[in-house]
DSSP file (Angstrom, degrees, kcal/mol; ACC not computed):
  #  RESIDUE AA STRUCTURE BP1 BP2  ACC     N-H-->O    O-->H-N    N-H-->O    O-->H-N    TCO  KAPPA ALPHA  PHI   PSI    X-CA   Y-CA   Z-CA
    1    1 A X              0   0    0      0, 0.0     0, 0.0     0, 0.0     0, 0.0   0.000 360.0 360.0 360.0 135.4  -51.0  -53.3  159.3
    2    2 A X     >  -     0   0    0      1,-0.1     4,-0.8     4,-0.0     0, 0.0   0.032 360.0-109.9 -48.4 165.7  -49.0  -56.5  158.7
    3    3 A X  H  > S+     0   0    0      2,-0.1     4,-1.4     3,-0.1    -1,-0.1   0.678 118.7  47.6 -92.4  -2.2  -46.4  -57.4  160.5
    4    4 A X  H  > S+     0   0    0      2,-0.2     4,-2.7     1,-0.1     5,-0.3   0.873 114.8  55.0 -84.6 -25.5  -43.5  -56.9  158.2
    5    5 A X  H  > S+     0   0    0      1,-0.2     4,-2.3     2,-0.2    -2,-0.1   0.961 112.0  42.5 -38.8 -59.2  -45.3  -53.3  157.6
    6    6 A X  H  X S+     0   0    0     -4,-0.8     4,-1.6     1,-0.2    -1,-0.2   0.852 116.5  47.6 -63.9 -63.3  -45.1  -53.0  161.4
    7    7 A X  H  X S+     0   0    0     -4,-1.4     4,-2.1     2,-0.3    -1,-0.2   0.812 110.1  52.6 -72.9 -40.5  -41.1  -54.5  161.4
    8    8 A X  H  X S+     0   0    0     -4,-2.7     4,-1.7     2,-0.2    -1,-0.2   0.818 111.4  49.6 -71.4 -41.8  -40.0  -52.0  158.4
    9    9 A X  H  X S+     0   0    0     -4,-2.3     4,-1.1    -5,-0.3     3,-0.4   0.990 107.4  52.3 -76.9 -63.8  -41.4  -49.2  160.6
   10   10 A X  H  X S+     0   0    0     -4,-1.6     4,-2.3     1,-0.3    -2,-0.2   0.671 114.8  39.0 -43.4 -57.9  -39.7  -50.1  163.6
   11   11 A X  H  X S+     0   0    0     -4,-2.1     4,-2.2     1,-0.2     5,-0.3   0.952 110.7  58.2 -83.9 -28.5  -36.3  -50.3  162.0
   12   12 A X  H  < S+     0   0    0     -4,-1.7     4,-0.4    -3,-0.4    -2,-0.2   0.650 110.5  45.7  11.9 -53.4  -36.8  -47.3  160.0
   13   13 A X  H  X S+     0   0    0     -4,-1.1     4,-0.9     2,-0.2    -1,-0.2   0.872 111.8  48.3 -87.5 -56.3  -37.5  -45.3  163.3
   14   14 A X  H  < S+     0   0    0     -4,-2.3    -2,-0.2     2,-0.2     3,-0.2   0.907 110.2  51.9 -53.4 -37.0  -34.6  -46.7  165.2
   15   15 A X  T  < S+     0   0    0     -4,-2.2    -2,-0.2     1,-0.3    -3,-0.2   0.784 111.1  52.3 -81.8 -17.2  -32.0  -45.9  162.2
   16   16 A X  T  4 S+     0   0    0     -4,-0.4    -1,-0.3    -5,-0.3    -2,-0.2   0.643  98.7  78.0 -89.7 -15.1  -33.4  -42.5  162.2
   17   17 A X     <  +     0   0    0     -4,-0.9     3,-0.4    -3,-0.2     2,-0.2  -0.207  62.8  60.7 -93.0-160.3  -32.9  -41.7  165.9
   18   18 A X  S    S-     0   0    0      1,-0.2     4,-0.1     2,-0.1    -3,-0.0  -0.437  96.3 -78.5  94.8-173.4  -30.0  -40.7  167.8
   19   19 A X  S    S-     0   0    0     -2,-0.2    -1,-0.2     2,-0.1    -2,-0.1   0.402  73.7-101.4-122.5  35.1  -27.8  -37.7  167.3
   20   20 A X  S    S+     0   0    0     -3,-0.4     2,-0.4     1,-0.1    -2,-0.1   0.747  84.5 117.5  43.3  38.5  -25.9  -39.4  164.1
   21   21 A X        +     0   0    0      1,-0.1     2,-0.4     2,-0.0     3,-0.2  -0.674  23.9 161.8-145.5 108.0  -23.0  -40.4  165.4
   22   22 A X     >  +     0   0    0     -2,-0.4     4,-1.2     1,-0.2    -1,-0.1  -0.677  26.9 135.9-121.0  63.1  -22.8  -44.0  165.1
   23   23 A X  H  > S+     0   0    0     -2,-0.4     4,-0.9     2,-0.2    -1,-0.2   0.792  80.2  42.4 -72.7 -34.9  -18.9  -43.9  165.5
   24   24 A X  H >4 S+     0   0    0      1,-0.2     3,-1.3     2,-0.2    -1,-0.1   0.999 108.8  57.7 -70.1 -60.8  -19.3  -46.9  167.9
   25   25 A X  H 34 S+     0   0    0      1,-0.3    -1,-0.2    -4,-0.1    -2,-0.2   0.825 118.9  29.4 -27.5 -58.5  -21.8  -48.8  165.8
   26   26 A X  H 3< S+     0   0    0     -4,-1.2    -1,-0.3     2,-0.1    -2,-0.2   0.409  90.5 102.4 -98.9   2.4  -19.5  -48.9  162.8
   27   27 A X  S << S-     0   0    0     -3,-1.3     2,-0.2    -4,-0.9    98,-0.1  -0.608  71.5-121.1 -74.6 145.4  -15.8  -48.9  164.0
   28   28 A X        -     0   0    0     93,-0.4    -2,-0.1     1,-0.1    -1,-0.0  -0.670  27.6 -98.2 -82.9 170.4  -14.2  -52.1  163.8
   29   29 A X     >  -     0   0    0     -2,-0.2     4,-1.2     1,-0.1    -1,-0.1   0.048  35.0-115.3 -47.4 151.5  -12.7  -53.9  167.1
   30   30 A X  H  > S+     0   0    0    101,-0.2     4,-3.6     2,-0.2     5,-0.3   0.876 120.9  61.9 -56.8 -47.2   -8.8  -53.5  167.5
   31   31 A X  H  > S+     0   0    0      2,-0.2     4,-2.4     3,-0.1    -1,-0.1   0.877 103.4  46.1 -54.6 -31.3   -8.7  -57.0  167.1
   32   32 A X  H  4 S+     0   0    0      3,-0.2     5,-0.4     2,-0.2     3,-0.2   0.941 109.8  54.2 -63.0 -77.5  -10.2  -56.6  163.6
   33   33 A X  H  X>S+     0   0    0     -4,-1.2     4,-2.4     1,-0.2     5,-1.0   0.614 115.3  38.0  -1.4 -71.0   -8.0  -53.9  162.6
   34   34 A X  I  <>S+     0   0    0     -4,-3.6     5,-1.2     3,-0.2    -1,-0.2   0.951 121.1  45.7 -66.3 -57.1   -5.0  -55.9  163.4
   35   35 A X  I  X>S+     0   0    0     -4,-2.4     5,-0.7    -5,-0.3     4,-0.6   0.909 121.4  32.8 -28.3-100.4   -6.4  -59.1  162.2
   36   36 A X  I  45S+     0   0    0     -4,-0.2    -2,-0.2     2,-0.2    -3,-0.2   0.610 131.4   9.5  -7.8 -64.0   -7.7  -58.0  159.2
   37   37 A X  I  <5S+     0   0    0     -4,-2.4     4,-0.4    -5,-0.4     5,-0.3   0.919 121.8  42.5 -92.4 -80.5   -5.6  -55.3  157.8
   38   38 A X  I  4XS+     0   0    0     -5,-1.0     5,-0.9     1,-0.3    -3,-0.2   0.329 115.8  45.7-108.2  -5.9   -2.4  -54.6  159.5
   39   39 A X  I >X<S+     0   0    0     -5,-1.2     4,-1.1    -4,-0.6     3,-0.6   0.923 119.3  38.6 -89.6 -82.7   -1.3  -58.2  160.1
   40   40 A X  T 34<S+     0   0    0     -5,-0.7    -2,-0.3    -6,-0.2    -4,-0.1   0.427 125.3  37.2 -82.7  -2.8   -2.0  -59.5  156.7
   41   41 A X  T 345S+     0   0    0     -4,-0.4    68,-0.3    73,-0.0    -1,-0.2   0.308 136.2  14.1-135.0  16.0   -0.8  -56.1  154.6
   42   42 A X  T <45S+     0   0    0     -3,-0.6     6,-0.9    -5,-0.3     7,-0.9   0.433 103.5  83.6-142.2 -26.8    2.3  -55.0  156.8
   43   43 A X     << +     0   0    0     -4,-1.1    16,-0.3    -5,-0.9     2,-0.2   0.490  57.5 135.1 -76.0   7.5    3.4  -58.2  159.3
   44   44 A X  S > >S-     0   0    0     -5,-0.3     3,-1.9     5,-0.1     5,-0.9  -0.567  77.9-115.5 -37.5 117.5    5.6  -60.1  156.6
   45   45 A X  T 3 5S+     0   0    0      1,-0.3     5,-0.2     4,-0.3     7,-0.2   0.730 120.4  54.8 -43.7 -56.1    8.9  -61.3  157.9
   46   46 A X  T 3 5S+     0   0    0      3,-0.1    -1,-0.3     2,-0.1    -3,-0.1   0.835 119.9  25.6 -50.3 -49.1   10.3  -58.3  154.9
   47   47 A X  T X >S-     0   0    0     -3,-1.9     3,-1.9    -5,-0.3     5,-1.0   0.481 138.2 -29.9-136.3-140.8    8.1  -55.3  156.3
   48   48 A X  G > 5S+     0   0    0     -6,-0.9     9,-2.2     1,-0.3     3,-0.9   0.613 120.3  78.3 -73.3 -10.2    6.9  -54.9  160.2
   49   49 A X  G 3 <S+     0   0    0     -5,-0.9    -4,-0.3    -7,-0.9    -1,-0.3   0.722 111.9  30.7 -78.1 -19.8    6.6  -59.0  161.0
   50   50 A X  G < 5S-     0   0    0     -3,-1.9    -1,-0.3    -6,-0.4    -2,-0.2  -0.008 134.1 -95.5-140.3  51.3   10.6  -58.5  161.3
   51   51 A X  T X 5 -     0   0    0     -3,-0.9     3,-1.5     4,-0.2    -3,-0.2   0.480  50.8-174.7  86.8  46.8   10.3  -54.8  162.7
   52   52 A X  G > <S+     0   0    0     -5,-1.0     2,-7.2     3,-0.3     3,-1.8   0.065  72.5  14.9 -32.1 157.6   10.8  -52.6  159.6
   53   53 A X  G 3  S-     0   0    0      1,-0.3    -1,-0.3    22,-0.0     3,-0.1   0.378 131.8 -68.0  54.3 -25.7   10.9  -49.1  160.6
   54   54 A X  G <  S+     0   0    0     -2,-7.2     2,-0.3    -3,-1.5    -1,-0.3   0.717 111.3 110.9 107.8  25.3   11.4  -49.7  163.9
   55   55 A X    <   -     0   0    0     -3,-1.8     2,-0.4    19,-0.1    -3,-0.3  -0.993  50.3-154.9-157.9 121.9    7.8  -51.2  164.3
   56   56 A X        +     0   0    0     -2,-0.3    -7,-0.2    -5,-0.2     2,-0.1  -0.826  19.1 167.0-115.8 132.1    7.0  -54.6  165.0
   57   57 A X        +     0   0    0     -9,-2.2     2,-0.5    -2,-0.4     8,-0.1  -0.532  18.6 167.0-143.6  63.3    3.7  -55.9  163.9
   58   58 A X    >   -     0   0    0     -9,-0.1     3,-0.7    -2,-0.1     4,-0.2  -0.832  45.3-149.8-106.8 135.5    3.5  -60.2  164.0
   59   59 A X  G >  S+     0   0    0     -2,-0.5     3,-0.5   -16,-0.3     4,-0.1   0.792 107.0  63.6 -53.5 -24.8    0.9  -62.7  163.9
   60   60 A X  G 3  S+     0   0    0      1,-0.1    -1,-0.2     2,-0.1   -11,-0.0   0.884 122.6  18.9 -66.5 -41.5    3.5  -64.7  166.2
   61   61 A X  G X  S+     0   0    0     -3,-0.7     3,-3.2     1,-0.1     4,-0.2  -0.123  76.2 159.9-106.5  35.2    2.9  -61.9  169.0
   62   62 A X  T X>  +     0   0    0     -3,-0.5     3,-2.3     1,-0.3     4,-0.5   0.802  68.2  61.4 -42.7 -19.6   -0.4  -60.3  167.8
   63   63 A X  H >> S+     0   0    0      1,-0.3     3,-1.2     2,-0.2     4,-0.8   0.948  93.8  63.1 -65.0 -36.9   -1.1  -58.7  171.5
   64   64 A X  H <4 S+     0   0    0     -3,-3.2    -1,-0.3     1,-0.2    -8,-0.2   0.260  86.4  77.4 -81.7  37.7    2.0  -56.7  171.3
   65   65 A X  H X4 S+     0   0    0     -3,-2.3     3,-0.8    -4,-0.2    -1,-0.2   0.674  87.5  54.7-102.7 -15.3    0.5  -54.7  168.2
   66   66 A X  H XX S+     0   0    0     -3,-1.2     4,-1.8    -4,-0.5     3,-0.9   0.906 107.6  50.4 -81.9 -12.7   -1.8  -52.5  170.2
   67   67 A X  T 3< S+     0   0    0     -4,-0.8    -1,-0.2     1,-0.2    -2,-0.1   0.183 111.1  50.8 -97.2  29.0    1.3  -51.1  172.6
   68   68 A X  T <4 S+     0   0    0     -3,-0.8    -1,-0.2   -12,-0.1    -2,-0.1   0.239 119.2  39.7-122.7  19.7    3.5  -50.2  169.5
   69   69 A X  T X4 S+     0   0    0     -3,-0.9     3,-0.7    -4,-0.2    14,-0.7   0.683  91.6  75.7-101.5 -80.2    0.9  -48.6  168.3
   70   70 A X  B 3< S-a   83   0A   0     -4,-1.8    14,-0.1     1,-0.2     3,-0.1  -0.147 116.3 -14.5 -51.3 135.2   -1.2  -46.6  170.6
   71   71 A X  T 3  S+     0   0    0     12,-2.9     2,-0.3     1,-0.2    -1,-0.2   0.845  97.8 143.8   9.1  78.7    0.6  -43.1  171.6
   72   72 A X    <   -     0   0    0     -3,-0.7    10,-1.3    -4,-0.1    -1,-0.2  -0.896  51.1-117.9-122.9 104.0    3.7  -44.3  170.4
   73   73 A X  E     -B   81   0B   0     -2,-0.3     2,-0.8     8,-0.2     8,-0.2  -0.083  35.4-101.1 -56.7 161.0    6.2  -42.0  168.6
   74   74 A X  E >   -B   77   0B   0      6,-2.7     3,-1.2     3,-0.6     6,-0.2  -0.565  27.1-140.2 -60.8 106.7    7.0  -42.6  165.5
   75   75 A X  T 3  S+     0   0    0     -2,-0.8     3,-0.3     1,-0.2    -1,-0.1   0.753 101.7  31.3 -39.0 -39.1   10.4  -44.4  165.3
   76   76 A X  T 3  S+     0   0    0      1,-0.2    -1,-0.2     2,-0.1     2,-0.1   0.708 134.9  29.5 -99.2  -8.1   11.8  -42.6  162.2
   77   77 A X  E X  S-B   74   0B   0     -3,-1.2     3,-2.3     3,-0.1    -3,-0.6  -0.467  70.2-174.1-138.6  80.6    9.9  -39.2  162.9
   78   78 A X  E 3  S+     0   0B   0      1,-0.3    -4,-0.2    -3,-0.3    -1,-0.1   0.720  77.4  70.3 -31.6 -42.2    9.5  -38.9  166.5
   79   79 A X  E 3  S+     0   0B   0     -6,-0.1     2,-0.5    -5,-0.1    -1,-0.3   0.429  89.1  82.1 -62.7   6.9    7.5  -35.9  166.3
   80   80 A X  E <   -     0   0B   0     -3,-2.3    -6,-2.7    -6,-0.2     2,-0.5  -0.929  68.6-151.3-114.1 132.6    4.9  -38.0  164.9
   81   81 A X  E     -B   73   0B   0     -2,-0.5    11,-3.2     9,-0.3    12,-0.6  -0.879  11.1-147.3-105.3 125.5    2.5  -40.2  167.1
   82   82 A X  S    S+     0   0    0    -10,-1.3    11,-1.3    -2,-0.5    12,-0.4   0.843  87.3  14.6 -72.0 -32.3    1.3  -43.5  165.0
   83   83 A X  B     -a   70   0A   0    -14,-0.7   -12,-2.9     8,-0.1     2,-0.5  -0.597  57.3-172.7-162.1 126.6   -2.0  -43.3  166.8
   84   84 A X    >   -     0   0    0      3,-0.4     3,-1.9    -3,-0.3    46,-0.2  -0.756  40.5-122.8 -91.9 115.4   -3.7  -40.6  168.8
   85   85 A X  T 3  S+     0   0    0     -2,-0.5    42,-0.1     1,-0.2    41,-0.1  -0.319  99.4  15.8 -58.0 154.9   -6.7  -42.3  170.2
   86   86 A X  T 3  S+     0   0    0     40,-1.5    -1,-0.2    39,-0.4    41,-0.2   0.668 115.0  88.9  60.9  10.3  -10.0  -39.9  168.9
   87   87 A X    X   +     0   0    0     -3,-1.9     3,-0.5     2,-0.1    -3,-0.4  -0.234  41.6 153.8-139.4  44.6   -7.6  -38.3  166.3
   88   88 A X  G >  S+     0   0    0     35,-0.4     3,-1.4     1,-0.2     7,-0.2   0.734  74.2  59.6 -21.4 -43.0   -7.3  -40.1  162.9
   89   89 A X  G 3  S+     0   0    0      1,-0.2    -1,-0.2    34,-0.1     6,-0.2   0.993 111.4  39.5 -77.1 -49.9   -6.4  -37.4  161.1
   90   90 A X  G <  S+     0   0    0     -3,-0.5     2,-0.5     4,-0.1    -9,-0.3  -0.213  87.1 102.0-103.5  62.8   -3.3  -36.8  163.1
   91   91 A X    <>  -     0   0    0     -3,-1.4     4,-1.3    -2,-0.2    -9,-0.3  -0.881  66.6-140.2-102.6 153.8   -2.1  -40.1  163.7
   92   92 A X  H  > S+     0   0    0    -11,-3.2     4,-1.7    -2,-0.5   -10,-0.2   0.743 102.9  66.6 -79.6  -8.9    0.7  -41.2  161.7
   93   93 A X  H >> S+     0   0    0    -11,-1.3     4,-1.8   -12,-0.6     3,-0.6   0.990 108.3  48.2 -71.0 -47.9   -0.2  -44.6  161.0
   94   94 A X  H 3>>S+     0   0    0    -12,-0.4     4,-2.0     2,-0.3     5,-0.6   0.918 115.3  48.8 -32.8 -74.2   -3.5  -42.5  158.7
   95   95 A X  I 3X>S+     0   0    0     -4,-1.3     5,-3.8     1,-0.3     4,-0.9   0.778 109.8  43.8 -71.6 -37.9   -1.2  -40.7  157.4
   96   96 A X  I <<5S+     0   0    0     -4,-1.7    12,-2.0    -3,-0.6    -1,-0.3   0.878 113.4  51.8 -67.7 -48.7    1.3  -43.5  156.4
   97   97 A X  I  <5S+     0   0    0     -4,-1.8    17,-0.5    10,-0.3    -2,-0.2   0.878 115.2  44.8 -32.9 -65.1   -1.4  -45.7  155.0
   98   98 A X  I  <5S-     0   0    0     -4,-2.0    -2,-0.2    15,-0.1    -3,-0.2   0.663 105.9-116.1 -58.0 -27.3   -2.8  -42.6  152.8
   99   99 A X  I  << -     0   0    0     -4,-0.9     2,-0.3    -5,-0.6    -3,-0.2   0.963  43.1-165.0  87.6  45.0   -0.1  -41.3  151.5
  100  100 A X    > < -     0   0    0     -5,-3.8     3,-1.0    -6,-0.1     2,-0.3  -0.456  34.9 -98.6 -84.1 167.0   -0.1  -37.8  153.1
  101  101 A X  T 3  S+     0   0    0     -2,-0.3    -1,-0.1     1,-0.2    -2,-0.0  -0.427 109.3  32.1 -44.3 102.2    1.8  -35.2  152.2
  102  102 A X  T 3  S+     0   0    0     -2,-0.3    -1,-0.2     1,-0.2     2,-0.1   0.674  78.0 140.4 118.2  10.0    5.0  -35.1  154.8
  103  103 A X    <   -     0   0    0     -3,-1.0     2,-0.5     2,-0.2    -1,-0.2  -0.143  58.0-115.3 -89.9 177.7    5.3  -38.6  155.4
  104  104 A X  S    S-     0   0    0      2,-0.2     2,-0.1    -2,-0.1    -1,-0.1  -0.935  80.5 -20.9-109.8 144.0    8.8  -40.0  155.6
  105  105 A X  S    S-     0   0    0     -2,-0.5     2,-0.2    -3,-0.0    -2,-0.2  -0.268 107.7 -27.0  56.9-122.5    9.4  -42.4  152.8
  106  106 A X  S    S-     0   0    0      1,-0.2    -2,-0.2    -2,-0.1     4,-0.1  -0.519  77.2 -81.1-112.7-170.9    6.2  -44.4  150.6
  107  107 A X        -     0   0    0     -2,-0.2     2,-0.3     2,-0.2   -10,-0.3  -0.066  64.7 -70.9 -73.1 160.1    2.7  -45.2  151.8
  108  108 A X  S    S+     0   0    0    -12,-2.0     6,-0.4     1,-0.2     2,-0.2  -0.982 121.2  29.5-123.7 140.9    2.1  -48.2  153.8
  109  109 A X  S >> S-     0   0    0      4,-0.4     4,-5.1    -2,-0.3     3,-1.0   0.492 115.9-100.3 -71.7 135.9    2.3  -51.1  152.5
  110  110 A X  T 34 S+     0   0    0      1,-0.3    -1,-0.1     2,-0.2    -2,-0.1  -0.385  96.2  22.7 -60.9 153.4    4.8  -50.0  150.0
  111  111 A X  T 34 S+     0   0    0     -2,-0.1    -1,-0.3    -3,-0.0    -4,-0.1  -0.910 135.5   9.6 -95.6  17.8    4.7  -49.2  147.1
  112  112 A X  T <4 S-     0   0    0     -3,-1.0    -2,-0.2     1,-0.3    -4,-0.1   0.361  83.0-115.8-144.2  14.5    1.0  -48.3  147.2
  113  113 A X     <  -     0   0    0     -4,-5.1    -4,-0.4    -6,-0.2     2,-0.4  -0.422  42.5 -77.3  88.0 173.1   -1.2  -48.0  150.6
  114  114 A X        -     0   0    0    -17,-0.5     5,-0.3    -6,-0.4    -6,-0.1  -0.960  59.2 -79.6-121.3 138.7   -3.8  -49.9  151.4
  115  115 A X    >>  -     0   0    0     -2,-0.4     4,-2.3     3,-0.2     3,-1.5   0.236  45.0-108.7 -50.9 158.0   -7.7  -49.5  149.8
  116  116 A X  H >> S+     0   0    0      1,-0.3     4,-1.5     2,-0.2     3,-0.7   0.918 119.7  53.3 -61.8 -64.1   -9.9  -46.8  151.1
  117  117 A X  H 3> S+     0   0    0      1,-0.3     4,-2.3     2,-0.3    -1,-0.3   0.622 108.2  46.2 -45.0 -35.0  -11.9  -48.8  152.7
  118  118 A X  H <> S+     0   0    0     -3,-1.5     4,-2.5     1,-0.2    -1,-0.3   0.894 112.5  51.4 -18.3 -76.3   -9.1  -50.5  154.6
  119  119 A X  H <X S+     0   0    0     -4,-2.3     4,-0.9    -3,-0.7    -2,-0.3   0.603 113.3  55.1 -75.0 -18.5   -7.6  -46.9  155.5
  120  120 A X  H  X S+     0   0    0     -4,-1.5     4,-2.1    -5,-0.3    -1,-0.2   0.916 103.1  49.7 -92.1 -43.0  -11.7  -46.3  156.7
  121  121 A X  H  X S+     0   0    0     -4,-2.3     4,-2.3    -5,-0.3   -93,-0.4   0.919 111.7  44.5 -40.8 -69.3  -11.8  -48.8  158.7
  122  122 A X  H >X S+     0   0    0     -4,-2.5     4,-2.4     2,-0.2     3,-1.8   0.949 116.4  54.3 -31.9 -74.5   -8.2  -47.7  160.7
  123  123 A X  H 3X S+     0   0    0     -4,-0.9     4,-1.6     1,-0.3   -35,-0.4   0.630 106.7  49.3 -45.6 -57.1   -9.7  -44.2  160.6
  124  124 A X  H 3X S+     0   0    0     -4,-2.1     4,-0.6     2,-0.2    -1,-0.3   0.769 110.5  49.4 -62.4 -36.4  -13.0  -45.5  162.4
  125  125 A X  H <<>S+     0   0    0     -4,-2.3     5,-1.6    -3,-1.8     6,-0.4   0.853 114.8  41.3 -70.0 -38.1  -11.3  -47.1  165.0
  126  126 A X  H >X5S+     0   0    0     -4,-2.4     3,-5.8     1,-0.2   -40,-1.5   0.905 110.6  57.1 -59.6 -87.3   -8.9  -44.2  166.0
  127  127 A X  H 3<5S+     0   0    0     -4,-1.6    -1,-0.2     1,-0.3    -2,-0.2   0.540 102.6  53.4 -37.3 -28.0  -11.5  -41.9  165.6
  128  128 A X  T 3<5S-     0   0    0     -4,-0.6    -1,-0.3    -3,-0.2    -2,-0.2   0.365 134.9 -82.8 -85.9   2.3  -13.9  -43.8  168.4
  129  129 A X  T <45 -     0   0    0     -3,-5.8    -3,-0.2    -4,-0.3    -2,-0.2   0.839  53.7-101.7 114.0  30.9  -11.1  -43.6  170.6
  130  130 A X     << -     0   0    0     -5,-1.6     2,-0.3    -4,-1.1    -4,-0.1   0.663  52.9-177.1 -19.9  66.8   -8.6  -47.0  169.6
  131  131 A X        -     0   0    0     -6,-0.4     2,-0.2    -5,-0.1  -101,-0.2  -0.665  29.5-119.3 -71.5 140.6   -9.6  -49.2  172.3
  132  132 A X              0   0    0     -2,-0.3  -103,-0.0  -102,-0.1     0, 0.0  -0.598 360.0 360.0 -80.5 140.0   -8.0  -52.6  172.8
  133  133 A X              0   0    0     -2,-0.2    -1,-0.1    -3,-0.0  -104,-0.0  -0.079 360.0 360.0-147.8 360.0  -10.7  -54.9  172.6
């Protein structure tokens, strides 16, 4: 056997063990999240950068986006929490971003959401538990 033979088997064997959930592995950081997504497609002076909804999102204060975020009711539907760490599916920020069924108003970002992948990424961090990073 070679040694790339040898290297191929090696990762091959690691990517098959485990119990297949490699929630950790693949979530982004909070800091991506916020960086990445929620910063650049909601924190515009118009929308959450000058506290739209009742939810403040700015690159000028980017630390205070994980504590108006995490178990936080929703401002305009209280009954809603914008993110249940380990619960994607019922957090409201998931929901608001997708466009579920029950939402108050449009998607976020109006008028159309943000791309699945985008919305998988949120999804992945909630869902591993939306640790501050």
């Amino acid at each position: 056997m070679n040694i790339k033979t040898i290297m191929t088997s090696i990762l091959l064997a690691s990517a098959c063990s485990g119990d297949g959930d490699d929630t950790d592995v693949l979530a982004p950081t909070f800091t991506e999240v916020r960086d990445d997504i929620l910063i650049p497609s909601c924190g515009f002076s118009t929308c959450h950068g000058g506290g739209e909804g009742g939810l403040t999102l700015s690159a000028d204060d980017p630390g205070a986006a994980y504590s108006a975020l995490v178990d936080v009711p929703s401002f305009v539907l209280p009954e809603e929490t914008l993110v249940i760490p380990g619960d994607a599916e019922n957090s409201y920020l998931v929901k608001k971003v997708e466009g579920a069924v029950g939402i108050d108003g449009d998607p976020m970002p109006a008028p159309f959401g943000i791309d699945e992948t985008m919305a998988a990424d949120i999804r992945a961090w909630i869902d591993a538990g939306a640790k501050d990073d």
